[in-house]
Each structure stands twice: as structure tokens, then as C-alpha cells.
C-alpha positions in Angstrom: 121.4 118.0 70.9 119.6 117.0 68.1 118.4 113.6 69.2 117.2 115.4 72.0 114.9 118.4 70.1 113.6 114.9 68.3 112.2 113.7 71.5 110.7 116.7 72.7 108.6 117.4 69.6 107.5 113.9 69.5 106.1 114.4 72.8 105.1 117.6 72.4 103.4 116.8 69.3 101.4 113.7 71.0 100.4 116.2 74.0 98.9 118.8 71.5 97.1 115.9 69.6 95.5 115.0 73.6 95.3 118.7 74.1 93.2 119.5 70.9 91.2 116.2 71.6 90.4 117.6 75.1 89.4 121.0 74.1 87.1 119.4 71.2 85.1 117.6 73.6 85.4 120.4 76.1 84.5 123.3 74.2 81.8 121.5 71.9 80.0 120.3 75.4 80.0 123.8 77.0 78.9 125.4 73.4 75.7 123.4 73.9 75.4 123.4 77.8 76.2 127.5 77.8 75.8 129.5 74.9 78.6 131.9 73.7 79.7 134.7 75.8 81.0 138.0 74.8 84.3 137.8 73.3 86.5 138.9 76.6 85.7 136.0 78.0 86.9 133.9 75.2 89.7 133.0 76.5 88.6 131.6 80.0 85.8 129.3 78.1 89.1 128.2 76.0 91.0 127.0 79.2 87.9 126.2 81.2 86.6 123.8 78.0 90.3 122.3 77.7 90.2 121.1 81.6 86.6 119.8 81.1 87.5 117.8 78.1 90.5 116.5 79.6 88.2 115.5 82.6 85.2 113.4 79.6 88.5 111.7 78.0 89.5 110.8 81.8 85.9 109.3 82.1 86.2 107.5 78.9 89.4 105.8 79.9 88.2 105.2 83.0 84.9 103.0 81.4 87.3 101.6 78.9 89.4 99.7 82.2 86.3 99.0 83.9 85.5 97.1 80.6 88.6 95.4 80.4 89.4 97.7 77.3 92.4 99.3 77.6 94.0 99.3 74.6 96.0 101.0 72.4 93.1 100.9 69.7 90.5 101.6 72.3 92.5 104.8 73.6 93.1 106.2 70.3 89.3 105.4 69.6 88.7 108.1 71.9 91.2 110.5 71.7 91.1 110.6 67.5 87.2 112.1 67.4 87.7 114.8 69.8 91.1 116.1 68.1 88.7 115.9 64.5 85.9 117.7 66.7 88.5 120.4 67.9 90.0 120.8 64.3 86.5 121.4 62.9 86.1 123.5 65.7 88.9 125.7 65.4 87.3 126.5 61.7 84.3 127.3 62.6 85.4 129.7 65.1 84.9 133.2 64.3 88.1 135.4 63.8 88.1 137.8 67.0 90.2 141.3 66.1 92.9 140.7 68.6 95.8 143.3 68.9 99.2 141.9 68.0 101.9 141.2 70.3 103.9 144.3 69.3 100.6 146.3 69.7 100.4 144.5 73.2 103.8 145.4 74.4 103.5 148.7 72.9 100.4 149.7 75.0 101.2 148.0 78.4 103.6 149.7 81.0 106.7 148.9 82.1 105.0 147.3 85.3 103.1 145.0 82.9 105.8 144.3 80.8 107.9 143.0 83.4 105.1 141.0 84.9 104.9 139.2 81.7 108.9 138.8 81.2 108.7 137.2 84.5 105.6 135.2 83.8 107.7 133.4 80.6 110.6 133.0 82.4 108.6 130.8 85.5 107.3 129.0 82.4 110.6 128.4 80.1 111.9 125.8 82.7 108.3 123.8 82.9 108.9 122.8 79.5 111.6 121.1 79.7 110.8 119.1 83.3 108.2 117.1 81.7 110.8 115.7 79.6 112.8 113.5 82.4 112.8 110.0 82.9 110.2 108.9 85.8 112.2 110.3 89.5 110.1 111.2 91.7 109.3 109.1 95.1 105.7 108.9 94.7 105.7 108.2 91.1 107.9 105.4 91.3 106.2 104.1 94.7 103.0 103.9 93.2 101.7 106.3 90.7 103.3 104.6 87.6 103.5 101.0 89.5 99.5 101.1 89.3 99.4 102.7 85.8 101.5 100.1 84.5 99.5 97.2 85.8 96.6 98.9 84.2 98.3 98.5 80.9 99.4 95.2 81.4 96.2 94.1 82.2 94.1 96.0 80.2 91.6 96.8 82.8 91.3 97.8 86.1 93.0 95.8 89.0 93.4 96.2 92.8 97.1 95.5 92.7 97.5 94.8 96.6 101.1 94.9 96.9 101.5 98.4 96.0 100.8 101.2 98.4 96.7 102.3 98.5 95.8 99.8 95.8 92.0 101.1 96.8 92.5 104.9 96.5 90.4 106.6 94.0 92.7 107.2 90.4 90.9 108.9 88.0 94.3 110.6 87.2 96.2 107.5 87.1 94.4 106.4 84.7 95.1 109.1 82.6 98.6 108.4 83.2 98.4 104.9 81.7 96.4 106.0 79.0 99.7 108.0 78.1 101.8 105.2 78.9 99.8 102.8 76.5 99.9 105.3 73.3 103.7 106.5 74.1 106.1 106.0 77.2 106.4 106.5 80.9 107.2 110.0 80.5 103.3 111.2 78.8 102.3 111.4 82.2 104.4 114.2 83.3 103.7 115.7 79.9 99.8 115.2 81.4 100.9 116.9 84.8 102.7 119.8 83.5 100.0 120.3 80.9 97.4 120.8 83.7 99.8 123.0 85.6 99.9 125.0 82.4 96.2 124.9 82.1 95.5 126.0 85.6 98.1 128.8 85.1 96.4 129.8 81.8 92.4 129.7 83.7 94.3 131.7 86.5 95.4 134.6 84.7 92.1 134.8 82.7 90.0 134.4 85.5 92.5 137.5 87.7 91.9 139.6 84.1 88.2 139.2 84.0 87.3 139.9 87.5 90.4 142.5 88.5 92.5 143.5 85.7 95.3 142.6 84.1 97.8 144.1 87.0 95.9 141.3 89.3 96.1 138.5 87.0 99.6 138.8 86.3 100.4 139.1 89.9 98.3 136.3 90.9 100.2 133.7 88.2 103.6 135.1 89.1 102.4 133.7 93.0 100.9 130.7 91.3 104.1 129.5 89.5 106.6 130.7 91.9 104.6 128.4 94.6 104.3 125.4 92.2 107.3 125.5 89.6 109.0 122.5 90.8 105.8 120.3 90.3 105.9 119.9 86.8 108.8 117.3 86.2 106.5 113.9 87.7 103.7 112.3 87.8 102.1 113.5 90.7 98.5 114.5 90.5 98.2 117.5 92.5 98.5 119.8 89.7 96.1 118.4 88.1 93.5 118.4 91.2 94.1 122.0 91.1 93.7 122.8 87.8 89.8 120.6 88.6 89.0 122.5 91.5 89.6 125.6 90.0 87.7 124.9 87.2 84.9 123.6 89.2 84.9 126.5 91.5 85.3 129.0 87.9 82.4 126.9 86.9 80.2 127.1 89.7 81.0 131.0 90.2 79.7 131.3 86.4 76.4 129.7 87.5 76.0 131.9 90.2 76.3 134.8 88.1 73.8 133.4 85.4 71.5 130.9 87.1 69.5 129.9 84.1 72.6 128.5 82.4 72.6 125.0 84.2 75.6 123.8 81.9 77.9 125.8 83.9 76.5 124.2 87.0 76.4 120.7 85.2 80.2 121.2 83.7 81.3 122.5 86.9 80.3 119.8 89.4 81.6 117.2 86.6 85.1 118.6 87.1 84.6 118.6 91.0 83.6 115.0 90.2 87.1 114.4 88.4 89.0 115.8 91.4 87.0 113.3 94.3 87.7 110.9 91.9 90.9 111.4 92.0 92.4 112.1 95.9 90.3 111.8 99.1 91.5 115.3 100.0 88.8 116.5 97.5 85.8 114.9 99.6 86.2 117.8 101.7 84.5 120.8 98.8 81.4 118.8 98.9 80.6 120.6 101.9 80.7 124.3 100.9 79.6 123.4 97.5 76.3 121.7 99.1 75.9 124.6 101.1 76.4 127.3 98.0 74.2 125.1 95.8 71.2 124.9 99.1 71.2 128.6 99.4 70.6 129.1 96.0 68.2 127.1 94.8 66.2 123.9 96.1 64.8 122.8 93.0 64.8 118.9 92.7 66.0 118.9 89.5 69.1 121.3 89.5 69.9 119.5 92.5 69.9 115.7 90.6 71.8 117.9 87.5 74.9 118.6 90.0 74.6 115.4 91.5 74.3 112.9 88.7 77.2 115.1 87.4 79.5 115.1 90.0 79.0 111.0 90.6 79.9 110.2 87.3 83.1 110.8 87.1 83.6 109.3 90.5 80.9 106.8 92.2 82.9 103.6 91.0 85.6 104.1 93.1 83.5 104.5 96.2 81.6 102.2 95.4 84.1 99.7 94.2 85.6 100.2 98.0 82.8 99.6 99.4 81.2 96.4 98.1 84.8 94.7 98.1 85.9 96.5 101.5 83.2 97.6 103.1 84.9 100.7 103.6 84.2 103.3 100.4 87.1 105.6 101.8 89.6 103.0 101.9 91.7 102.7 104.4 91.3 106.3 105.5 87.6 105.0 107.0 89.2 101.8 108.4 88.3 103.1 112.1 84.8 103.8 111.4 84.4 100.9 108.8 86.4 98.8 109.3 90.0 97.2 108.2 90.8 95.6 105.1 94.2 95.3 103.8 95.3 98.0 106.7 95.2 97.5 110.6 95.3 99.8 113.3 99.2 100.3 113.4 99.1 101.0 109.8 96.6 103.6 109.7 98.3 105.3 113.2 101.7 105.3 111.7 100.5 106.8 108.3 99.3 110.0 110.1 102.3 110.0 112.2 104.1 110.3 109.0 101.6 113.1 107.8 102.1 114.9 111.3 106.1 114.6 111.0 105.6 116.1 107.8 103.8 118.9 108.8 104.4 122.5 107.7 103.2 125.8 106.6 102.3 126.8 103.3 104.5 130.1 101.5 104.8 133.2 102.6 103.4 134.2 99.4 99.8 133.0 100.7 99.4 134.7 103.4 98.4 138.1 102.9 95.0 136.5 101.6 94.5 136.3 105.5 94.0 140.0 105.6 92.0 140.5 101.7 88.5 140.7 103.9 89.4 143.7 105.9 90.3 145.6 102.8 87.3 147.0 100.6 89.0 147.0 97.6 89.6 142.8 97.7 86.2 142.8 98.7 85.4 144.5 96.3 86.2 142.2 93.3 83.6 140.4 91.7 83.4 136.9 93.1 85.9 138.0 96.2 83.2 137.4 99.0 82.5 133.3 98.0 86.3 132.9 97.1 87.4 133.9 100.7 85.0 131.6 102.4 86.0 129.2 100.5 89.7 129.6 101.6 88.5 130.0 105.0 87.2 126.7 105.2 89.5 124.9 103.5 92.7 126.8 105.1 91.0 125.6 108.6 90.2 122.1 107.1 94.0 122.1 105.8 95.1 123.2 109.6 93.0 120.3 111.6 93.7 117.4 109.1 96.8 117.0 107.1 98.7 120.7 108.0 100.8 119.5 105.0 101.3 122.5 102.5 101.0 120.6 98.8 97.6 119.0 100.3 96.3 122.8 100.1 97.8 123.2 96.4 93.8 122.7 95.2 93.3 126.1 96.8 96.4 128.0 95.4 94.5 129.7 92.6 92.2 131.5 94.6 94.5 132.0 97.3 97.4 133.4 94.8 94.1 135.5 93.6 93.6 137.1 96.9 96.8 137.3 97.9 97.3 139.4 94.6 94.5 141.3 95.7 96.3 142.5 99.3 99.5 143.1 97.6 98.0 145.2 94.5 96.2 147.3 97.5 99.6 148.2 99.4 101.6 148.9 96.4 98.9 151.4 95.4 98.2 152.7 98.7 102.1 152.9 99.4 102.6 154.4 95.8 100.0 157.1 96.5 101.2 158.0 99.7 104.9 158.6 98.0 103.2 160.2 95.2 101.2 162.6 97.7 104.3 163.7 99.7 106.9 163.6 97.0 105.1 165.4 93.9 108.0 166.1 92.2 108.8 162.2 92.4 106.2 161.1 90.6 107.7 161.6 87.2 111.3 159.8 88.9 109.0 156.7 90.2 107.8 156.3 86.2 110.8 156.8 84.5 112.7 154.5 87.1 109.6 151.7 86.0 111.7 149.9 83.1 114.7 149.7 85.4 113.0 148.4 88.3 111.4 145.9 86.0 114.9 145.0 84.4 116.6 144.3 87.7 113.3 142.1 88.3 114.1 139.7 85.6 118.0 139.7 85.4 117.2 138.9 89.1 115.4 135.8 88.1 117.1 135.0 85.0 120.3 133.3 86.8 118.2 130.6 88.6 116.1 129.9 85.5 118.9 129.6 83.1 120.2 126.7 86.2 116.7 125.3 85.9 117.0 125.2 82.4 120.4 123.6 82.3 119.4 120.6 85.0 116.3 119.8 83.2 118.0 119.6 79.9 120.5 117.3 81.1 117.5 114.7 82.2 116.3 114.3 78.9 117.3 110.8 78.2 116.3 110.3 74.3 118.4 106.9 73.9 118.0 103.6 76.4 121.8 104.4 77.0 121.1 107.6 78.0 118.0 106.6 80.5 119.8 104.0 81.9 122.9 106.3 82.8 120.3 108.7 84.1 118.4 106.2 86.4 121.5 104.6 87.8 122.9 108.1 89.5 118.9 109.1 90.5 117.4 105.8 91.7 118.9 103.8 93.9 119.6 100.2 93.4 118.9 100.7 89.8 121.0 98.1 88.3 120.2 95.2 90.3 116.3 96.2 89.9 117.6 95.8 86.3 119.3 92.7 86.9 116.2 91.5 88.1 114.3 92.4 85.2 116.2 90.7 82.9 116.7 87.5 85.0 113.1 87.4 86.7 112.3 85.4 89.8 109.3 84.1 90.6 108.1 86.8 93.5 110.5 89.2 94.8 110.1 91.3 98.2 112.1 93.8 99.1 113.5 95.6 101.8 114.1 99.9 102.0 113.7 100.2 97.5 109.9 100.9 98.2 110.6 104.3 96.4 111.7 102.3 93.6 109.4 99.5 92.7 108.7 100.9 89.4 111.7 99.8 87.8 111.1 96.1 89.9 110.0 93.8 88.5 105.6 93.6 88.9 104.3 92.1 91.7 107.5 93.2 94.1 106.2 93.5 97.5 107.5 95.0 100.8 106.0 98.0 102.1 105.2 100.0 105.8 101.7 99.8 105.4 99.5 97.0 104.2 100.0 93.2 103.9 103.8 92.7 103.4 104.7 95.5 106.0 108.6 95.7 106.8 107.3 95.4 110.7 106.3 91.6 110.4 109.2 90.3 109.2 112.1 92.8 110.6 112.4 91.2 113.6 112.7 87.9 113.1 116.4 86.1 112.8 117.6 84.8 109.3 115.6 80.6 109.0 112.3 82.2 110.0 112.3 85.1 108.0 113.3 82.7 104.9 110.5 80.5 105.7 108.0 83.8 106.4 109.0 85.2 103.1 108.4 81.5 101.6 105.0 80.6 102.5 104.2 84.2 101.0 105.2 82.8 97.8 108.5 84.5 97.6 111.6 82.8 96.4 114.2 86.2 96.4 114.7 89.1 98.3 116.3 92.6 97.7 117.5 94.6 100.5 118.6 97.8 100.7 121.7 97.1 102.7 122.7 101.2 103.5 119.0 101.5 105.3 119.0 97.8 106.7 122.0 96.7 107.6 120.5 94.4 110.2 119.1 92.1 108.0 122.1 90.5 106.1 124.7 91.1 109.7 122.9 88.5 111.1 124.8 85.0 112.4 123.8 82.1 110.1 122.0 84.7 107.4 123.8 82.8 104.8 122.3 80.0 105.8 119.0 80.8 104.6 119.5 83.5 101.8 122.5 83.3 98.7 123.8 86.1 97.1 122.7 86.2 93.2 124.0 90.1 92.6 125.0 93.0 94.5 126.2 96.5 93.2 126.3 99.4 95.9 124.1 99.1 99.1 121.1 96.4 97.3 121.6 93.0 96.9 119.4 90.3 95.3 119.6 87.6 97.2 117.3 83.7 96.7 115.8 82.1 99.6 117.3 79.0 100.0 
């Protein structure tokens, strides 16, 4: 128990030091770039300042690897002045008169109450997620496969055996920024703190522009849709908590035009997100269009764009001076091949389309917020539902795969809110109307209602809880024990480790290379792909997997059992170590 409260406040204790360097940087920019606000909206330059900062300390690492830089002295070069900047920020702060939580409580209603005990208890099993051992498919695939390169390296490299070695990974970066100061597991520290972030810029933004009923409604949406995100290093929280922030940004220019840091900040952390997933090429257009109707002054129009390529033009243009493709391999049919081919690129959107599927019910009433007035109604509701229109019919004729619209949940848990506030009400008044005498039954059954609500949600948390406090692995004995029951052919990936061969490919562990050895290849798209090779009987594939420099092979024997069934396979390949369904094997 104890070893294990140890490890989270070591972790938690590095994040805050990364969290206080972000806001630093963040809020000491947009103090310069837009003057002070009133005090309500505090808070939302708070969260807005901490995303932005965490997107400058992603640029920095970022020049850092293009350097050939990335060190632990280097990183901590960057992150130490922004936590001194935040510190000496946090001083000079004035004190704002803020009620106490009892006051709080006191004053809210029982609807509001229960919003917010159902709000902490969404939150309570996030912080303990973060804390597992690296799981996840795509994490282990190739998130934390790059990231580790990076920080065996110390710089950038196109690591061509791992899948999209030219994608754009601004994020991943991040992630081995983490990985160089701490361990493997900063990185879901990094996600779940811009899932927290988000959360936080979601509720503010719902309170400034429709209440405090609307912004708790909207983040009860929020988290209930992306709760299960926050225990990997994936990086589609932290598009979304970019995006939003962008499109908070760029709605705060549009309110005060003359304040071009909001414009500035905000297509900087549009910059962040391109930079970080191709799905994010596809705001340019609405933002062009917002930005055109506006204003077509020459030099707000270099600010946005010298902003937004900062974060981002290297990995364009990277791709496109080595590949001649600066979408690679997604542009492959219009530029070109490189490491991809035609089969490749078919059989990754046949993947996409198998995976194809609709995002929660609890979205959709933001279909119906512009046919009522009241949605409409809400400051900044008319540009956030064209927004959602395009990207929901962008979403629908591209990927139609539901966490690829996760950028959008914000506004879309916002406007969903919106519908669902409006039928309570209405339905509320209509009761009200022709049950009089029930009104004073509907309040005083409130606090039970709202009690039902959470002991409702309570049981599932508490599991949450449990699960995720059983993955904290705060020893190597306890990791290892872990990773053998959650990833399969653990041991023999670290048998291999310990008794390294010279280049290793693999068979069906693809979802496992990060606990490979580097530089273990074997894949269904790119060079290596399981295709070539499947086919051929046991002397040609030994001599195949030879001239690729190869001298062992694992296969996953429970997903190819072809492979080793074969007459004369023996022959060609010996057994060095087998536990389970993978086997190591040397090519003779």
C-alpha cells in the first residue's frame, strides 16, 4: 500500500512541476499578448494559459530533437524556468475574494450539488489510470516505440520499422520528454493531464457563456464519453484539449478583435494539434474561412499563419523533401509512395471502414441545438454549431470512426448540454404548470433524486477504482507480473532483451514491440509487411528474412500457426525459447 502512495506522489509531484512550468510560460505569454480580463474569467485564462504553455514546452522539445539535443539536461533546461516563471507568477497574482467551498455548497441546489458529486466521482478513477504500466495497443505498437528511439538517440529519427515512422508527433515528443526525466509511465501522466485540462477549459468555458447548470452538464457528457482514455499514451486527449483551446481562443478574438494575442495564441495551439495527427488538417478550412470573413488585413493574416506553422511546418516539410509526399503515406495516391504501396494504403482504410461506428448517444441531441432558440441563443452557439456541422460531416465521409471526432467532443458535449438543459426546463415547466401543488414535491424530492444519481454511479467507480489500483506496479517484480498477464509474449520479448540478437522480426506481437527489443520489425503495412513473407515455405522465408539482415524470428504461434506447421520448418529455423503461444526462434 505504502510503496504504492510513494509512486504516485513521485509522479504526481514531477507532473505538477511540468504543470506549473506550462502554466508559467502559458499564462506569462497571454499576460502580454491579452491583457487581464475581469476576474470571472480568471479561471478559463488559467486553463486556456496551462494548454498553451504545455503546447511552447512541446515546441521547445521539439527544436531540442531536431538539434540532436535531447537530453536530460536539455529538457530540464526548459522545463526548470517556466516552473520559476509560474512560481513568481503565482505571487504576483492578486488575491481574488472567492467564496469557500462550504459557502459553495451552501448556496448551490441540490441539482448542482449532485452535478458536482457526479463530476468528482468521473474524476476519482482518472487518477489512478495514469499510474499503469504501458497496455495499450497503440502505445506499445508505436507511440512509446518512437518515443523511446527519440531518447536513445537524442534526436529525431525516422525509425522505418515501426508503423507511420513519418506521421507528424508533436505529442510524442512530449511523451519522451517524460520518458527521458522519469519512466514510461509520464506519458499517460501527460495524457490524463490534458484530459483534465480540457475538462477543466470545458466547464469554464459552459459557465461563462451558459451558466453553471450548462457547464456541469456539459463535463458530466465530456467525461462519461472519454473516461476510459486516461490510462495510455494515446494522444487524442490531448488533440482535444488543442482544439478546444484553439477554437476558445479564436472565439475570444472574435469577440475582441483588437486583441491579436488571442488570435496569435489560438492558431499556435491549432498548430500543436496539425502537428500532431493528420486528422487535424481538416480545421484549417473553417478556420480560414472564419479568419477571411473577418478581416483581410495582410498582417493579422501572416500573425495566424506564422503562428500556426510553427509548431508544425517541420513535419510537413520534413515529409516532403525526404518523401516527396508532406502527408505521408496518407498522400501516397496523389504524391506518390514511399515506404507504403498501393496494397498498404487500401488495406489501412479497409481497416478504418471495418472499424467504423457511431459516436454516443450522448452527442446527439447537438443535432437538434439549432432549431431551439434558447441553444442559439448562447453566446458563441451560432460559430460552434457550424463548426460541428462540418466536422460531423467530415467525420461521416472519411474515417466514420467515433474517437477520430473526440477533437470535437467539447463543443459537442456543450451543445448537447444545451438541448438537454432546454427539455428538462421545458418538461419541468410543463409539470410545474399542470401540477401546481407539485411544485414544492419536485424540490423537496431534488436531494433524493440527486442521491440515487450518485449511489447509482458510485458502484462502477469504486470497480474502476479497484482495477486501476491493482495496475500500479511500484517494484520491477510487480511490473513484470503485471506485463506477463496483459501483454502477450511478454517473457520471451524479455528473454530477448536480456539475450539480444542481432535483428529480430516478428510475426502477430506487432502490438507488443515496445517491450522487443529496438529495431524489431514485422508489420501489415510498410517495408517488412507480414504479406511478403507469409506465403512462402520454411528455406525461402529463412533466406528472405536473412538478406533483410535478420538472424531470429518470433512468432506468435496462437495467430500463425502456419508458419512453424510447415514440413522441413526445422530445417531452416531452431528453437532458442518458447513460453505460451511465441517462440524465439534463429535462422539457421
Amino acid at each position: 500500500m505504502m510503496d504504492k502512495i510513494a509512486y504516485a506522489a513521485l509522479h504526481y509531484l514531477t507532473l505538477l512541476i511540468f504543470l506549473l512550468s506550462s502554466w508559467g510560460y502559458g499564462h506569462f505569454l497571454m499576460r502580454r499578448l491579452a491583457p487581464a480580463s475581469p476576474s470571472p474569467d480568471t479561471p478559463v485564462l488559467h486553463a486556456y494559459s496551462a494548454i498553451l504553455g504545455t503546447g511552447i514546452l512541446i515546441c521547445f522539445v521539439q527544436w531540442l530533437a531536431i538539434a540532436g539535443q535531447l537530453r536530460l539536461a536539455a529538457v530540464i533546461g526548459i522545463v526548470a524556468p517556466g516552473a520559476l516563471i509560474g512560481w513568481l507568477q503565482i505571487y504576483a497574482l492578486r488575491p481574488f475574494a472567492w467564496p469557500s467551498w462550504g459557502q459553495r455548497w451552501r448556496a448551490a441546489g441540490w441539482p448542482l450539488r449532485g452535478a458536482g458529486l457526479i463530476i468528482a466521482l468521473l474524476l476519482l478513477p482518472t487518477l489512478i489510470a495514469p499510474l499503469a504500466p504501458p497496455l495499450a495497443w497503440d502505445e506499445v505498437m508505436y507511440h512509446l516505440p518512437h518515443a523511446e528511439q527519440w531518447v536513445l538517440n537524442g534526436k529525431l529519427t525516422v525509425n522505418t520499422w515501426l508503423r507511420y515512422p513519418w506521421f507528424p508527433y508533436n505529442i510524442d515528443l512530449l511523451f519522451a520528454g517524460g520518458m527521458l526525466v522519469y519512466d514510461d509511465v509520464m506519458p499517460h501522466m501527460f495524457n490524463a493531464l490534458a484530459g483534465w485540462l480540457a475538462t477543466l477549459l470545458l466547464y469554464q468555458t459552459g459557465k461563462r457563456h451558459g451558466g453553471v447548470g450548462l457547464a456541469c452538464l456539459a463535463t458530466i457528457i465530456f467525461l462519461l464519453l472519454t473516461r476510459w482514455d486516461y490510462d495510455s499514451a494515446m494522444i487524442d486527449l490531448s488533440v482535444t484539449a488543442f482544439m478546444f483551446a484553439g477554437c476558445v481562443g479564436f472565439l475570444r478574438w472574435m469577440e475582441q478583435p483588437d486583441r491579436l494575442g488571442w488570435l496569435a495564441s489560438a492558431a499556435f495551439l491549432f498548430g500543436i494539434a496539425v502537428g500532431a495527427k493528420y486528422q487535424s488538417l481538416t480545421v484549417l478550412l473553417p478556420l480560414a474561412i472564419a479568419l477571411l470573413l473577418r478581416t483581410r488585413k495582410p498582417g493579422v493574416w501572416l500573425l495566424a499563419s506564422v503562428s500556426l506553422l510553427l509548431p508544425c511546418v517541420y513535419w510537413y516539410a520534413r515529409n516532403y523533401l525526404m518523401t516527396g509526399d508532406p502527408f505521408a503515406p496518407i498522400g501516397g495516391k496523389l504524391f506518390g509512395f514511399t515506404d507504403w504501396n498501393l496494397a498498404d494504403y487500401s488495406d489501412q482504410f479497409a481497416d478504418l471502414k471495418a472499424q467504423a461506428n457511431w459516436p454516443s448517444i450522448l452527442l446527439w441531441p447537438a443535432l437538434l441545438a439549432p432549431f431551439i432558440a434558447s441553444a442559439r441563443q448562447i453566446p458563441g452557439a451560432r460559430p460552434a454549431m457550424l463548426l460541428s456541422a462540418y466536422a460531423m460531416v467530415v467525420w461521416y465521409l472519411t474515417s466514420h470512426y467515433a474517437r477520430y471526432l473526440m477533437p470535437y467532443f467539447p463543443i459537442l458535449a456543450l451543445l448537447s448540454a444545451a438541448v438537454c438543459r432546454y427539455w428538462f426546463m421545458t418538461g419541468l415547466e410543463k409539470i410545474v404548470q399542470r401540477l401546481p401543488a407539485k411544485a414544492g414535491l419536485l424540490h423537496r424530492a431534488q436531494a433524493p433524486l440527486m442521491l440515487l444519481a450518485v449511489l447509482a454511479l458510485a458502484p462502477n467507480v469504486v470497480k474502476k477504482w479497484t482495477e486501476n489500483w491493482a495496475l500500479i506496479a511500484p517494484t520491477p517484480e510487480a511490473r513484470a507480473a503485471i506485463l506477463e498477464s496483459r501483454i502477450t509474449g511478454y517473457p520471451v520479448l524479455a528473454y530477448l532483451r536480456q539475450h539480444p540478437m542481432r535483428q529480430t522480426y516478428q510475426f502477430g506481437l506487432e502490438g507488443a514491440l515496445y517491450y522487443a527489443p529496438p529495431g524489431t520489425s514485422g508489420d501489415h503495412f510498410g517495408p517488412g509487411r507480414y504479406r511478403d513473407f507469409l506465403a512462402l515455405a520454411p528455406a525461402a522465408l529463412a533466406t528472405a528474412l536473412r538478406e533483410r539482415g535478420n538472424d531470429s524470428m518470433l512468432v506468435n504461434i496462437g495467430r500463425w500457426p502456419a508458419i512453424t506447421a510447415q514440413a522441413d520448418f526445422d530445417k531452416s529455423f531452431a528453437l532458442v525459447y518458447q513460453q505460451g503461444p511465441v517462440a524465439l526462434y534463429r535462422i539457421l
